[in-house]
Structures are given as structure tokens and as C-alpha cells.
N, C-alpha and C positions, 0 to 999 in steps of 0.2 A: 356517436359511439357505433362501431363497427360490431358484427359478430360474424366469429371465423369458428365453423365448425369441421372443416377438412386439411389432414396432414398435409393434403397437397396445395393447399392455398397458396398463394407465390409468397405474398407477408411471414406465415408461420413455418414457411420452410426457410427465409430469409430471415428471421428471427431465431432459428433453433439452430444455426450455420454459424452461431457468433458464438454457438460453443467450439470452434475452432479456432486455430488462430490467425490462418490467411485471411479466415473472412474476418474477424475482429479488427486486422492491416489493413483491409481494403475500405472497410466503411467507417472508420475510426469508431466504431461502437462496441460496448462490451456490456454483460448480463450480470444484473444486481437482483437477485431472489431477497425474499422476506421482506412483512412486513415492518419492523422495526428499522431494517437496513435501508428500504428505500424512502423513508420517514427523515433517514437519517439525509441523504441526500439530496431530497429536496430543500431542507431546510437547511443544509450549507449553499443553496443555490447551485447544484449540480444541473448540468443541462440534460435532462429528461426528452429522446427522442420520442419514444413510445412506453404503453403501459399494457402487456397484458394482465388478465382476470380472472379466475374462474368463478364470478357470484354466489357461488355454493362452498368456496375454498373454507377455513378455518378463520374464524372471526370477520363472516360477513359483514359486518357493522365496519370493523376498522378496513376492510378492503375498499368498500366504496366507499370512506371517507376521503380516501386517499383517491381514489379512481375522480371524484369531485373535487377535490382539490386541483387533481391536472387538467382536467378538461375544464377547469377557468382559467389555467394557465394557458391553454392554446395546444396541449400536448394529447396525442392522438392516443388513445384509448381502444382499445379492442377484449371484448370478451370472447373465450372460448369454454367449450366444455371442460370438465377435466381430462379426460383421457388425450384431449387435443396438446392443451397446457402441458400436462407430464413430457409430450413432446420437445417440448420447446427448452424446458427449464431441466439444470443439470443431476439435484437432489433427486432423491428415490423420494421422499416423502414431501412432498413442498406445501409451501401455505396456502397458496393459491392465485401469486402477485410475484410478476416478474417485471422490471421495469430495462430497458435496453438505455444506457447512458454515454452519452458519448465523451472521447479522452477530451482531456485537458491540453492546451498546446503550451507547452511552458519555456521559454528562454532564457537558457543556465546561466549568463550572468545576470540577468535581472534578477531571476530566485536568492540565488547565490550572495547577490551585494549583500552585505550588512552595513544598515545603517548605524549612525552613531548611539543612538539614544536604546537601539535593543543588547548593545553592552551590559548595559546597566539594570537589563530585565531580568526577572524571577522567574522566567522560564527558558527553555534550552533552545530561544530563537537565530543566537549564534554557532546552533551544532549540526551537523550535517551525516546523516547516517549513510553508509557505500556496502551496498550489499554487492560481495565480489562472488561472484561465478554459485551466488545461491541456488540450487536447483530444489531446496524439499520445499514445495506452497505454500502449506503447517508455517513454516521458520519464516519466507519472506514476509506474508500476511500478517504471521507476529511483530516482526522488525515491523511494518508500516503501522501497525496498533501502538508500539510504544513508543515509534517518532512522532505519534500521535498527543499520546500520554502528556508526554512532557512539555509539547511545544515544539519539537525539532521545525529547525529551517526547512528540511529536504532529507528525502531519500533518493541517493544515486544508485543506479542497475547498472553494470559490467556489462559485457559479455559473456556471453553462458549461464547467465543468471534466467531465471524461469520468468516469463511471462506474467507483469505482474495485473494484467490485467485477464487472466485464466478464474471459471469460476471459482476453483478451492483457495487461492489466494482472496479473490472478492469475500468470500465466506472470512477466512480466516482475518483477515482485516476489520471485519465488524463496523463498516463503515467507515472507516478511518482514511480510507481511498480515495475520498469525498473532501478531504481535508488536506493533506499530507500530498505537495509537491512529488511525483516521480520523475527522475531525470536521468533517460537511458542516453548514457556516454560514452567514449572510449577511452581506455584507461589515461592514455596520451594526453589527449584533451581536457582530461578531470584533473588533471594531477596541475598541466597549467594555468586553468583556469580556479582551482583550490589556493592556488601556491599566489599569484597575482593579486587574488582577494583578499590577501594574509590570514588564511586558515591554516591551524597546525594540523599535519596529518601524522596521525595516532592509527597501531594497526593492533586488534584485539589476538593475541596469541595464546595459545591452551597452557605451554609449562614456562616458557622464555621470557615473557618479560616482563616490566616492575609492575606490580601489585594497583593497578587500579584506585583503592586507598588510599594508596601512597602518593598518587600523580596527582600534579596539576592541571584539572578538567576545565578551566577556566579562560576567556576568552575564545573566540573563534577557532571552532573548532572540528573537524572532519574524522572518522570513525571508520573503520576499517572491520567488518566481518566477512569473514570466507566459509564457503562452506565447508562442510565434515570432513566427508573427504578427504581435496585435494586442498582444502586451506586456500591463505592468500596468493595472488599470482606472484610469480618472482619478481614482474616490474615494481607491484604495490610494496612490496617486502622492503624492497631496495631503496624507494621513494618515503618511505615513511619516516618520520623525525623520531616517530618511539613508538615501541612495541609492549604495550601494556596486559598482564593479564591477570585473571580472577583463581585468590588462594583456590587452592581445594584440597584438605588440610582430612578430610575422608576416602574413600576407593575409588570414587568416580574417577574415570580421568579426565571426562572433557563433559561441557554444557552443549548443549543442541546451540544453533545459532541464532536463534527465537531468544530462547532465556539469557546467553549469554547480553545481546541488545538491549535487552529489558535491564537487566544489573545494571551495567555501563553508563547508559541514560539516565539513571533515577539516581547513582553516584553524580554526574555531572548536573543533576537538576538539586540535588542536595549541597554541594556545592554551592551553586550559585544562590541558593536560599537562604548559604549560610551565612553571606558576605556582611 
């Protein structure tokens, strides 16, 4: 175990740079804060580059259980002070545990195949969430918790979608990053490689189109949210086999794109519960 107690250390200045996003590009690593959250990802077998510490952080005990749990695994541990760690890590209030994890490499038809036998599953392993041109962190984070939730296959990122590996995404995710496929695509290439693997694509719309409820969620399937804004892009629009949406039968006019995913998903996971 290391101890870094200067902001200019070359580590904790290289550590606290992967709250950017060029440097998160260049060294394929990104920053998972909290104890529960890095708990969470070791034990789905996340690859854990490093760990910092602050031994004084908020539940000593479970910080260095986990700091001993990595350093059996091989994974480089460094403690710092607090005022060092604050540094580093992107919360105003932190626990005292940040761990640096590096991406997943994932290859969109391998994700994507559905085999025969998850037909016939109780959970949403033939569904595939496409968060098109998301920008609020809040809403993708959520989308990745509840493709969590249910099982989804995969979550597809557009273009102009945010960063889903940005701390307030990592936060808003709750660990679920750790599990849940992300697959940054081009609309082009999604739509054929969707289409080839006989997934129906379904595009979530605020007032236009049939009722959710009402639809066929069943079978392989591929999910459409756009964000607030500027909604779905015009290719996705044009490509989609049906445009499903959620009553809203009170004054709201529209769901954020967090809660709308979350509905969607837990319809098509009731669904297939029901069969």
C-alpha cells in the first residue's frame, strides 16, 4: 500500500483527470465513488485498476474491508489524506473510497445475439434499451438502473448522448454500470445490426403513439427514448416499426426520460411474466 499525500503527486493528479472526459478516452478508466457502489462492482467482477482511501473516511471498518479485499486481489491501493482524496473524487461530501475501473470492451453483435432459450425467459433479456441523443446524467443513469432492473440485454448510446461513463451518470446508476452492457453506436449501424438480429424497433413518443398497454412488448425487442428536448432523431423516427406511448390522462405533458424507461421496461417485464 502506497501513501500519497501531495495534489501534485503524478498518480493523484492522474486519478482526479478521469473526472474529464479526454482523459477517461485515453486511459479507458473511469471513477466509481462509494462504498456500496464499489462493493457492488467488485462483486459483479468489475476490473478494478486502482483504489483510493482516506482511513479516517466514514465507516472505517467497511473502507478497509474492501481496501483488503483488493490488495488480495492484486489491485493497487493507495491511501491519501482527506483534503488529498477530496481532490480527486467528484462529490462535495464523499465517503472516503474511490475506486478508478476500467471500460468494458463489448462487441455489438455478440451482445446483441439472442439466443433461443432467453425467449422464453422471465426477464427482459431479449430487450434492448437506445438512449438517443440523452444529454440529462439524472435520466441516462436512470435508463441504465432500470435496464438493470429488469434484465435488459443492453443499453445503446447515439450520438450526442452524454457520457455514460461521467461521474453523475456513475452515481445515478447505482452500480448498475457494472452489469448492464453499454453500446456507443451509429444510428446507421444500430438500426442494421437491430434489424439482422430480428429485433422489433419500438420508438417511445410523449402524445402519438399507441398506448404501451396496449402493445405487443413481447419478443426481441429494441426501445427507443430521446431526450426532452429535441426527442427522437428523424432517422430513428423513420426506422422505427411503432411508436408507442405512455397515457397521461392528468396536466403533465410529458415524463423525463429516466421514468418514461423505467414504465416501458417493467410493462414489457410484466408481460413476459405473464405468459
Amino acid at each position: 500500500m502506497e501513501v500519497l499525500t501531495s495534489y501534485n503527486n503524478p498518480k493523484v493528479k492522474a486519478y482526479a483527470a478521469l473526472k474529464d472526459k479526454k482523459h477517461r478516452e485515453k486511459t479507458g478508466l473511469y471513477l466509481v465513488e462509494g462504498i456500496r457502489f464499489i462493493t457492488e462492482y467488485i462483486e459483479a467482477g468489475a476490473e478494478l485498476e486502482a483504489v483510493l482511501f482516506d482511513s479516517f473516511g466514514t465507516h472505517p471498518d467497511q473502507i478497509l474491508a474492501i481496501v483488503d479485499a483488493c490488495t488480495e486481489k492484486g489491485i493497487h491501493t493507495y491511501e491519501l489524506t482527506g483534503q488529498v482524496l477530496a481532490h480527486v473524487v467528484d462529490t462535495e461530501h464523499s465517503q472516503g473510497i474511490v475506486a478508478a475501473v476500467r471500460k468494458k470492451d463489448f462487441v455489438a453483435q455478440t451482445v446483441l445475439q439472442i439466443q433461443q432459450d432467453m425467449r422464453l425467459n422471465t426477464s427482459c433479456k431479449d430487450v434492448v434499451v437506445i438512449a438517443d441523443g440523452i444529454r440529462d446524467p439524472g435520466n441516462l443513469g436512470t435508463m441504465i438502473r432500470s435496464a438493470d432492473a429488469v434484465g435488459s440485454r443492453a443499453l445503446i448510446i447515439t450520438p450526442g448522448t452524454t457520457d455514460p461513463y461521467q461521474p453523475k451518470v456513475v452515481r445515478a446508476a447505482a452500480g448498475s454500470l457494472a452489469r448492464v452492457p453499454v453500446l456507443a453506436m451509429d444510428r446507421e449501424s444500430m438500426l442494421h445490426e437491430l434489424h439482422t438480429l430480428g429485433y422489433r424497433v419500438m420508438s417511445m413518443e410523449a402524445h402519438h403513439g399507441v398506448s404501451v398497454f396496449e402493445t405487443d412488448l413481447l419478443g426481441p425487442l429494441a426501445i427507443i427514448i430521446g431526450g426532452e428536448a429535441q426527442g427522437i432523431s428523424d432517422l430513428l423516427q423513420q426506422a422505427t416499426d411503432r411508436a408507442v406511448s405512455l397515457p397521461m390522462p392528468g396536466s403533465s405533458e410529458s415524463l423525463n426520460a429516466g421514468v418514461a424507461s423505467a414504465v416501458i421496461l417493467y410493462e414489457a417485464l410484466r408481460q413476459r411474466l405473464a405468459k
